[in-house]
Every structure is written in C-alpha cells, then in structure tokens.
C-alpha positions, 0 to 999 in steps of 0.5 A: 580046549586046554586049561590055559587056553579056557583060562586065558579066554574067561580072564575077558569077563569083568566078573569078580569071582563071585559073580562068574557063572562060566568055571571053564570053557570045553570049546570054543570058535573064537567069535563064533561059539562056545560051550562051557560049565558051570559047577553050582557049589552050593555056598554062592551067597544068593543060594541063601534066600533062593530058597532056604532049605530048598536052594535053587539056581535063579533063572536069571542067573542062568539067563547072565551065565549065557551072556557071561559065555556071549561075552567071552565068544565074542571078546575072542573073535579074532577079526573084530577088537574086543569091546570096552565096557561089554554089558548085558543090555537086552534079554529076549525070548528067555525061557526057565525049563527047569530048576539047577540045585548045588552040586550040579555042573551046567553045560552052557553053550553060546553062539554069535548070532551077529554084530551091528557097531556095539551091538553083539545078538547072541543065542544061548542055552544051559542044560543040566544033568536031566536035560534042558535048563534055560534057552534065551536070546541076548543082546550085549553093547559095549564100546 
C-alpha cells in the first residue's frame, strides 16, 4: 500500500495526533482487514507516569490502537457508507501478553468480524518485536 493511499485511509480516525496509534497502513481490504504500525517514539505524554524511569505501552492503549485499525477498516468498506460518530463501545476478550517499550514499531492487524445496523465486531492483535503484544475483540457503533 503506497503513502497516499495509508494516509488517505488514517484521515477516517477522529483522532487528534497525539492520540493516533495507527502511524501507517501496510494492507488493507477495504471493509474486510488490515495491518498497520505504530512506532512507540518515546515522548507520548502517558509514557511519563506509565512508569517512570521504566516507560511502558498501557494495555489499554493497545487495546484503542485495535479499534483505531477497526475503525479505518470498516470506514473503507466500499459497499457500506462510513459511520458518523465511530466509537470504541465494548472491549471482549482482551488479552495483555507482553509489555511495548519506546523505540519499538508495533504490528497491528484487524478484521471485520461483522456488522448489525451501527454495530461493527471487530477481531484485533498487536505483536512487537519478541512476539505477541495483545489480542482482543471489540465493538465499535457509530450512526
């Protein structure tokens, strides 16, 4: 996937920039899946308290990095009109397998598990250098 087509894809978040955790996409089936990463740079402003001198991903921050992906995988689908108001509504089966330090790009990878009206099921999981990171299942609505 090229730079424009990444970028144009990410501009669906509602994000502000210092609350993005998708820096770009490596694939993506429009409405179907997608892959991404996230480069932890080290100067994210939780990184501060989370844990001094020890610096550390939180695990729900990887958790909204899956449905950050979610939301850009299902905006794209090309047979259903993107959502207004896409949220993050219901965490299942979230699992934390290891920790995610500054310097470190994350590999993410998403997949529309389904749809009902204003209701997206999607399937996540991160994996960073040494292996797996997080894995969990989420539920986004919008209108």
């Amino acid at each position: 996937m090229n730079a424009d087509e990444s970028t144009a894809a990410l501009a669906s978040l509602p994000h502000g920039p210092e609350f993005r955790f998708v820096d770009r996409l490596t694939k993506l089936d429009p409405g179907q899946s997608g892959a991404g990463e996230y480069r932890i740079r080290g100067d994210e402003a939780f990184l501060a308290g989370h844990f001094p001198g020890a610096p550390m991903m939180p695990g729900v921050v990887l958790v909204e990095a899956i449905a950050q992906l979610g939301g850009v995988v299902a905006q794209s689908d090309p047979v259903v009109p993107p959502l207004a108001d896409l949220r993050l509504t219901a965490i299942r089966a979230a699992k934390i397998l290891g920790a995610a330090v500054p310097g470190e790009t994350l590999r993410l990878r998403a997949t529309v598990e389904g749809r009902l009206g204003g209701l997206i099921q999607i399937a996540g999981e991160i994996e960073g250098p040494n292996g797996p990171l997080a894995s969990a299942k989420v539920t986004l609505s919008g209108r």
